[in-house]
N, C-alpha and C positions, 0 to 999 in steps of 0.2 A: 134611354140608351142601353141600360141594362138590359133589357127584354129585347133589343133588336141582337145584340151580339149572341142570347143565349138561342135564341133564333136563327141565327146565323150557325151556331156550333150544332144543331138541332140537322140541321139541311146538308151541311159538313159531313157528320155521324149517318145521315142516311144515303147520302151519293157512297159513302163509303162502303155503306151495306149492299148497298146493289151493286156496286162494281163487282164487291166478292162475291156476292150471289150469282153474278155474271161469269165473273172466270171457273166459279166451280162445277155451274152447269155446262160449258166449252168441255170442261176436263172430263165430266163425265158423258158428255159427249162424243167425244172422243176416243175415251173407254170402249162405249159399248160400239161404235165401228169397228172397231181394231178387235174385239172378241167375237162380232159380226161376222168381219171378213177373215178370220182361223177357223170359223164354221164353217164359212164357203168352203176355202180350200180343204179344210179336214173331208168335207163330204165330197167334193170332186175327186181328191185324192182317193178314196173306199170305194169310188163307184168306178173308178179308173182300174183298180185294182180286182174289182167284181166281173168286170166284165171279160178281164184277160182270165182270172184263175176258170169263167167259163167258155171262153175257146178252147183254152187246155181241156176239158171237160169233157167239151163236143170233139178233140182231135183223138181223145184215147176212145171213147163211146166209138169213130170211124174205126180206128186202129183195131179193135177188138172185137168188131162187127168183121172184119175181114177177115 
């Protein structure tokens, strides 16, 4: 009887482990999307911004050709 229950607590202790193991790879999961997707937009954002300070760029180059 003894050896079934510490068996039992044995099976216990390791559902336990991998639950946690479970929710901390979600968390870190989740982590690295969310630092993912502030790359995206950081880089859309600079390249949004690249492309207008080179309009301005090409309207003075017009302006100054005139």
């Amino acid at each position: 009887m003894k050896n079934i229950e510490e068996i039992e607590k044995k099976a216990i202790r390791a559902v336990k482990i991998s639950l946690a193991s479970i929710a901390i790879s979600l968390f870190l999961g989740i982590l690295s999307l969310w630092v993912l997707l502030n790359q995206v937009t950081v880089s859309v954002s600079i390249d949004k911004k690249i492309t207008k300070i080179e309009k301005q760029l090409a309207d003075i180059k017009k302006v100054e050709s005139k």
